[in-house]
N, C-alpha and C positions, 0 to 999 in steps of 0.2 A: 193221326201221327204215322208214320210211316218210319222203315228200318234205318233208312239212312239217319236222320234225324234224331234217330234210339240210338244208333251207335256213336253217332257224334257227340253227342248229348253223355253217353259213355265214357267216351275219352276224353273227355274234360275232367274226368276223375283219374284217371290213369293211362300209362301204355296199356296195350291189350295185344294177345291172338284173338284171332276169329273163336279159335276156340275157348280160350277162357272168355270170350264177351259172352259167349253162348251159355256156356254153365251159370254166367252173373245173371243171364236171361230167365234161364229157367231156375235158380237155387237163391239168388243173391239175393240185393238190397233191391236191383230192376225186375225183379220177377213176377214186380206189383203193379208194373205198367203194361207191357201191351209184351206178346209172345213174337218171339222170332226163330226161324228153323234156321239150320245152316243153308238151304237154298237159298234164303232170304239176304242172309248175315253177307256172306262172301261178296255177290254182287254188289252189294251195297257200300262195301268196304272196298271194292274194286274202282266204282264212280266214284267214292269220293276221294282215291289218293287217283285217278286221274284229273277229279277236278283241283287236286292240288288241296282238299282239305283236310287229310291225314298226310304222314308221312308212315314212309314202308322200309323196314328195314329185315334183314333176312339174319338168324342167328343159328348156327350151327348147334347139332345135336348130337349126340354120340351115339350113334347106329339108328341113327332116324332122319328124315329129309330136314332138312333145315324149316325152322319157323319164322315164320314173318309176324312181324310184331308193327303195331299199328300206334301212331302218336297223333292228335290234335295238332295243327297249327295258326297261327295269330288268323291268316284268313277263315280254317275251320269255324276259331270260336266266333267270327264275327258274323257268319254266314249262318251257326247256329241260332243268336239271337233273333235276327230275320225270320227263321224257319220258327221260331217259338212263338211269334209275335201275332198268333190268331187264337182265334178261340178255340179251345177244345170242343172237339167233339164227345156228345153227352157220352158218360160212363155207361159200361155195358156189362151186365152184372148176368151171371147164368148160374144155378143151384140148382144138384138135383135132391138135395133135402130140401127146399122150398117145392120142388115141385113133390115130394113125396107129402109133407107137410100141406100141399095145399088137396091133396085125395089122403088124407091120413081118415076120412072115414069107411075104406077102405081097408085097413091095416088094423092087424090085432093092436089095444093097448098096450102092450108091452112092447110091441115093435115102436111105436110110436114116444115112449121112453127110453130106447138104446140109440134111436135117434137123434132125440135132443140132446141125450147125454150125452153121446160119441161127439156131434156137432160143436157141443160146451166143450170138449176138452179138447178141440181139435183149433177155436177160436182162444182158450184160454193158453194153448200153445203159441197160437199165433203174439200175445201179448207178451210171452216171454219174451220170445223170441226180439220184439220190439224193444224192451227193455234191456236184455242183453247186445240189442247194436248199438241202444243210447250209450251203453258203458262201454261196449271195445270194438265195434266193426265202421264205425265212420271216426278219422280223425276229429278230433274234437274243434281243430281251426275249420271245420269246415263241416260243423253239426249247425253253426248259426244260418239265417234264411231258410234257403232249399229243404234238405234234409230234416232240420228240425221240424219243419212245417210238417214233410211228409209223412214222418214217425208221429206226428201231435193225432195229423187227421185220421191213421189210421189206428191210433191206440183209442181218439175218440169213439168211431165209429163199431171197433170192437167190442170195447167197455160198455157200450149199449145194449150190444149185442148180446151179449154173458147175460147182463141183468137180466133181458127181454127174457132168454130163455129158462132163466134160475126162477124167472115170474112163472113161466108157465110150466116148470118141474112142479111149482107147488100144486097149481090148481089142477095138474095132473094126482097128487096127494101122493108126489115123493116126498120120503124127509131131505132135508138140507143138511149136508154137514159143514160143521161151524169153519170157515174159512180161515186158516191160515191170519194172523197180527199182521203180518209183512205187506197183506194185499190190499 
């Protein structure tokens, strides 16, 4: 997948700056797909309102350069389905807790419990987090298909994750403390 195609694929959800797509890049709801810098971003956003598939429009700021603000157009979104229309290339997953976990016979025991632990609470974050966009960060006309899918696959994928490691807190011989009714 490539930037242009990340940011088109963007503005299908909204106007943007360059600069708030970037923040959605690295903080938002897109932060879970592929990373873009603003070398990236600009150019990208440059080709496509020359190829006519954003529109550019420039808004005045009060002691600051004017901002250009970027929109989808009917040819953008048609030209986007095209660009979708291939298979993805395989996911590409990097952890440097799997890589410590994988020489954890290296590592004091206790290092190797602040690790899973941090880990768990850094994925059990990540599931809030999920749960609080289901309830207020995507309009809910526009949670069915796309979105919804992509929140389902990654609360699945997490929810394994937790368990995996809450399995092996134990056989580590941490206690569990009793979870929360809510979860």
């Amino acid at each position: 997948m490539n930037v242009k195609t990340l940011c088109l694929g963007f503005l299908t959800t909204r106007e943007a700056t360059g600069y708030e797509i970037k923040k959605e890049f690295e903080e938002g709801f897109f932060s879970h797909f592929i990373e873009a810098s603003y070398g990236s971003i600009y150019p990208a956003l440059n080709q496509l309102a020359t190829q006519g598939l954003v529109t550019v429009r420039e808004e005045e700021q009060a002691g600051k350069p004017d901002k250009k603000v970027y929109a989808v157009t009917d040819a953008g979104r048609d030209v986007l389905g095209k660009w979708l229309s291939v298979v993805p290339a395989r996911d590409k997953y990097k952890s440097e807790f799997l890589f410590e976990m994988f020489l954890q016979q290296y590592l004091a025991p206790h290092h190797v419990v602040t690790a899973v632990e941090t880990q768990l609470a850094h994925l059990r974050t990540d599931l809030d987090n999920i749960r609080m966009c289901r309830e207020k960060c995507v309009d809910p006309a526009m949670m069915a298909g796309g979105p919804d899918f992509v929140l389902g696959y990654g609360e699945s994928v997490l929810t394994a994750a937790v368990s995996y490691l809450e399995g092996k807190l134990v056989e580590l011989g941490v206690p569990q403390a009793p979870r929360a009714a809510a979860e």
